[in-house]
C-alpha positions in Angstrom: -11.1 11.2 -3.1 -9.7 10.7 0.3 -7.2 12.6 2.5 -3.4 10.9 3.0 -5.2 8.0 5.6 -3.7 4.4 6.5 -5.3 2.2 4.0 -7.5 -0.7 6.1 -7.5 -4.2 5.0 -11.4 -4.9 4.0 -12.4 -7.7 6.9 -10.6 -4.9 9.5 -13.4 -2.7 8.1 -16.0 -5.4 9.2 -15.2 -5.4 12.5 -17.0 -1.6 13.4 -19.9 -2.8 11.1 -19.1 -1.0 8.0 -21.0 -3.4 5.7 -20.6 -1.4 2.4 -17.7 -3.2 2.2 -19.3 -6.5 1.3 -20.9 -4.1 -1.6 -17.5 -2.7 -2.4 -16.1 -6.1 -3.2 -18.4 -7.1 -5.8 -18.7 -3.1 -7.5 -16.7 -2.1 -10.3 -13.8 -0.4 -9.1 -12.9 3.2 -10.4 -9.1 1.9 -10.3 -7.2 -1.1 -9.0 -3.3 -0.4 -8.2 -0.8 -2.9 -7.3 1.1 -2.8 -4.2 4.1 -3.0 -4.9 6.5 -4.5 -2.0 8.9 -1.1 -2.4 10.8 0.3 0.7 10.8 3.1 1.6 7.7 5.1 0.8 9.0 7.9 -1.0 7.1 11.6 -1.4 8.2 14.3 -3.3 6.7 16.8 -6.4 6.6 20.6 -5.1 5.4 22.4 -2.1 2.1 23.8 -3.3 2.7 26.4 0.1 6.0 27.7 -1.2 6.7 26.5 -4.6 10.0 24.9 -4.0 11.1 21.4 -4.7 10.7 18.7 -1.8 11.6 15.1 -1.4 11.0 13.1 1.8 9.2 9.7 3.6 5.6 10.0 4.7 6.4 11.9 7.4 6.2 15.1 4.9 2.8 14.7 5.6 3.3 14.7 9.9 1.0 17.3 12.0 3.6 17.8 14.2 7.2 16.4 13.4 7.1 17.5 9.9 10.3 16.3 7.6 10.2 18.0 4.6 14.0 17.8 2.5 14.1 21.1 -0.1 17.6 20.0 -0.6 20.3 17.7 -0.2 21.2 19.4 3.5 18.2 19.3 4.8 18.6 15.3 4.2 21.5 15.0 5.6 19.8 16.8 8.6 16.9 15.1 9.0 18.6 11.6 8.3 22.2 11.8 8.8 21.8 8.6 11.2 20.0 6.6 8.9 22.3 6.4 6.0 20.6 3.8 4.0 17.2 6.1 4.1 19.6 9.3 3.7 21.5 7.5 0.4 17.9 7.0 -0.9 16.2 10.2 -0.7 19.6 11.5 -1.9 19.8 9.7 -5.2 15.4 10.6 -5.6 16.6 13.7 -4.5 18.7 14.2 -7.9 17.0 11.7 -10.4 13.4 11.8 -9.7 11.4 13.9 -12.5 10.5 17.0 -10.6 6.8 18.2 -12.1 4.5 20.7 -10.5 2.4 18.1 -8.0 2.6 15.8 -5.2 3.0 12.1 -5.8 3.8 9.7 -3.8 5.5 5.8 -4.4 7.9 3.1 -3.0 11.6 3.0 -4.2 12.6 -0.3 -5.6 15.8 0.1 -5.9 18.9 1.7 -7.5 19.2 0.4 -11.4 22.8 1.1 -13.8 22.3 -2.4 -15.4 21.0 -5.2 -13.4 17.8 -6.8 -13.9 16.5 -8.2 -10.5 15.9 -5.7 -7.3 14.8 -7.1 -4.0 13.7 -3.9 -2.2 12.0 -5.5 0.7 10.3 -9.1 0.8 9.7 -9.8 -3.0 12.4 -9.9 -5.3 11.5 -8.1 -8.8 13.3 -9.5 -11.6 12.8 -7.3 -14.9 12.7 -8.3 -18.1 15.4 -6.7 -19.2 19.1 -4.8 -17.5 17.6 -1.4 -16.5 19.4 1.3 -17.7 18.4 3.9 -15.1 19.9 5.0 -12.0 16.9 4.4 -9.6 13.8 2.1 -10.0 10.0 3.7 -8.6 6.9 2.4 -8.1 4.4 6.0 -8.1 0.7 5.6 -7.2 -0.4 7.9 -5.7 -0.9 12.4 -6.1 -2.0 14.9 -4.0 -4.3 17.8 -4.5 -4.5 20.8 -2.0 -2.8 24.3 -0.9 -0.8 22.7 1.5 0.5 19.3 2.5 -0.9 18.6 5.5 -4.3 19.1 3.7 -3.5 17.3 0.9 -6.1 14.9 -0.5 -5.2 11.7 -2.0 -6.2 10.2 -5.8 -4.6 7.2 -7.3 -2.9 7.5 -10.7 -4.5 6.4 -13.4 -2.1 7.3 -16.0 1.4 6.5 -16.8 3.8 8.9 -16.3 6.8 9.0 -18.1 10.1 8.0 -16.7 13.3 10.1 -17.7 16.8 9.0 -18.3 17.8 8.6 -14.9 14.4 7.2 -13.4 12.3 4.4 -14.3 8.9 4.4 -13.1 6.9 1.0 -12.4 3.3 1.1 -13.1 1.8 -2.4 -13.5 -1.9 -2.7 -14.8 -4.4 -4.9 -13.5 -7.8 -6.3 -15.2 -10.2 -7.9 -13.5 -12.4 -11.2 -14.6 -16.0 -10.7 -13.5 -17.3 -12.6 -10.6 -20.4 -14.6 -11.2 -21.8 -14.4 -8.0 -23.2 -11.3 -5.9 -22.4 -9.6 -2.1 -23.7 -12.4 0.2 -26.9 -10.5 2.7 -26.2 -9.7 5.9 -29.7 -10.9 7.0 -29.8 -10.1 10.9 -26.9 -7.2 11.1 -28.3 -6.8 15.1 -26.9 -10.0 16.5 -23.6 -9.2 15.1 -21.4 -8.1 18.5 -19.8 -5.3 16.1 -16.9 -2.9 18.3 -16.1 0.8 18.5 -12.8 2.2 17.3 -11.1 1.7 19.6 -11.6 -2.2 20.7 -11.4 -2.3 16.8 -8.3 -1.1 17.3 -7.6 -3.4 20.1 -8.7 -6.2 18.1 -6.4 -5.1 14.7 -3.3 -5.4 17.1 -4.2 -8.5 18.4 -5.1 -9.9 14.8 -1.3 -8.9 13.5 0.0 -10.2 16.6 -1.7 -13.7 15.7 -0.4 -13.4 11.5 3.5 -11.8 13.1 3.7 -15.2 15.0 3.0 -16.8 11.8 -0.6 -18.7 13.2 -3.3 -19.1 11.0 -6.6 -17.4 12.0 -9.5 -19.2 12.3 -13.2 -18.7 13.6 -12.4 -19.5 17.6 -9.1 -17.5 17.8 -11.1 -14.1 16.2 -13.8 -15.2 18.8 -11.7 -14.8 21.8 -9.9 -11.7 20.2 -13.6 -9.8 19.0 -16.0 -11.6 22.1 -18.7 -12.2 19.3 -19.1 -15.7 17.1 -20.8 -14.0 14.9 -18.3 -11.4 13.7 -15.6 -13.6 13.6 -17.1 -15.5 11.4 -18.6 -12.4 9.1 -14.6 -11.6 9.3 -13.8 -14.9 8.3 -16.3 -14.8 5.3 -14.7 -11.3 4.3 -11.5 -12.8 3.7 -12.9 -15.6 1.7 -14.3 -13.1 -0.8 -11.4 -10.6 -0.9 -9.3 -13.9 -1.6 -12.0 -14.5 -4.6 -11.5 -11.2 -5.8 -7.9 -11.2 -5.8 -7.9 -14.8 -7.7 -9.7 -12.9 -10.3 -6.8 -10.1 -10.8 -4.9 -9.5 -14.2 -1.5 -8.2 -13.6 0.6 -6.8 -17.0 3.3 -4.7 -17.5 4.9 -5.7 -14.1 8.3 -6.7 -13.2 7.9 -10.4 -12.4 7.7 -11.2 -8.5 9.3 -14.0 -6.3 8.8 -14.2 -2.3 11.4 -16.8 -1.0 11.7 -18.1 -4.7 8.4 -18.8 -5.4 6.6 -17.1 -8.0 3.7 -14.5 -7.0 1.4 -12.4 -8.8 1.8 -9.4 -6.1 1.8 -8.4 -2.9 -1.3 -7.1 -2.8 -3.6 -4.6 -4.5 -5.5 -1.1 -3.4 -9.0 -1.3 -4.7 -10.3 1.9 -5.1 -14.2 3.4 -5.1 -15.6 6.9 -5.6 -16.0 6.9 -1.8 -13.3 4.8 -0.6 -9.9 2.9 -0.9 -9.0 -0.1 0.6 -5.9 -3.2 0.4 -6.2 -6.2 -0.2 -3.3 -8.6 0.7 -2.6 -12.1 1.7 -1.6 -11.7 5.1 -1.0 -14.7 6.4 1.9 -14.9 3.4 2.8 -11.1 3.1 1.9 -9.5 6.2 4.1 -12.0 7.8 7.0 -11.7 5.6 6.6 -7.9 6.4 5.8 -7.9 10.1 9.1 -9.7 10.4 11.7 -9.0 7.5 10.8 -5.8 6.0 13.0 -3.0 5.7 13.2 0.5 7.3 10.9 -0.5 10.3 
């Protein structure tokens, strides 16, 4: 599938001219995962190097600074100043099912009989008092000899929960869309940018959503220099919104930001060539950018 990457938001994909996107939107997806608003991003499974039991954040996964817990020491080690991150890989540490594999998920939160968890922006009330010591949201394994060349597939498949863990693995369906990927007719007068004033550009765009503005076409034009992809951007979020309008979500906790009710946070559509998000930024990427936990 794909190696362990940052996930891109679709229209940030536009921006270096990578039109199969447009395509992707309107394809059937091989799998559609919720994003759940979980913190932090928890990794754990066993070492396919050594064979020994591991828990950590992402940063199992780090080329150079490499945090990798094989036991409750080695937390306290790596995050005896963060206490709140030590006290969660702790109680994953003892309650998470331990299977050969690597998955990855977000923790929601610690259960023992409440019914509502609020592990970052959106509170998650359940239907019913959960029972279990610690709430997860999985969605992701990893295939390879070692971690750092680990290759990443979502799961498809539940997998079961034990007595002390409850995993959270929502379903989505999707109504079809009765209209087709709009034609890019003269892709040459598009003023598309390399990676790295892409980059420029992303960091500019989240600066525009953290300071809670709304984009429009002539703020992306002064950020990207081109009318023309700025508004090709614009019309990207107008059919990821569609999409996401045409989402099914079951078997999922139900979810509140700042007491309203919300379908989710987002979603990760996935392809046989690619994987991408697709959020509401200008409600959840700002709620993030300036709430969220463990930043």
């Amino acid at each position: 599938m794909t190696k362990n990457l940052h996930l891109e938001h679709p229209e940030d994909l536009i921006l270096t001219g990578n039109l199969w996107v447009l395509e992707s939107l309107f394809d059937e997806a091989e799998h559609i995962s919720v994003k759940m608003d979980g913190s932090p991003a928890i990794v754990w499974g066993v070492d396919p190097a050594t064979g020994d039991e591991f828990v950590g954040t992402k940063s199992v996964f780090n080329k150079r600074k490499i945090k990798i817990c094989y036991s409750i020491e080695d937390i306290k080690t790596y995050y005896g100043e963060q206490p709140e991150l030590a006290a969660v890989l702790t109680a994953c540490w003892k309650y998470l099912p331990f299977t050969q594999g690597i998955y990855q998920g977000d923790f929601i939160g610690y259960g023992c009989g409440i019914d509502t968890l609020k592990p970052n922006t959106i509170e998650y009330v359940f239907p019913e008092p959960i029972q279990e010591k610690i709430v997860v949201a999985p969605h992701t394994y990893y295939e390879g000899p070692t971690l750092k060349d680990a290759v990443a597939f979502p799961i498809v498949d539940d997998i079961p929960s034990n007595k002390d863990c409850l995993y959270v693995q929502p379903f989505v369906d999707k109504k079809r869309l009765t209209v087709g990927a709009p034609n890019v007719s003269n892709p040459d007068v598009i003023g598309f940018l390399d990676d790295k004033e892409a980059a420029e550009a992303k960091k500019a765009i989240n600066a525009v959503i953290r300071d809670g503005q709304h984009l429009n076409d002539q703020i992306l034009t002064d950020i990207v220099g081109c009318p023309h992809l700025a508004n090709l951007y614009m019309l990207t979020i107008d059919i990821k919104e569609d999409l996401m309008n045409s989402l099914i979500v079951y078997n999922s906790p139900t979810a509140y930001l700042a007491g309203r009710k919300v379908p989710a946070e987002g979603y990760v559509w996935h392809t046989l060539d690619a994987s991408f998000k697709l959020v509401d930024r200008p409600t959840f990427a700002f709620q993030n950018f300036n709430n969220g936990r463990f930043q």
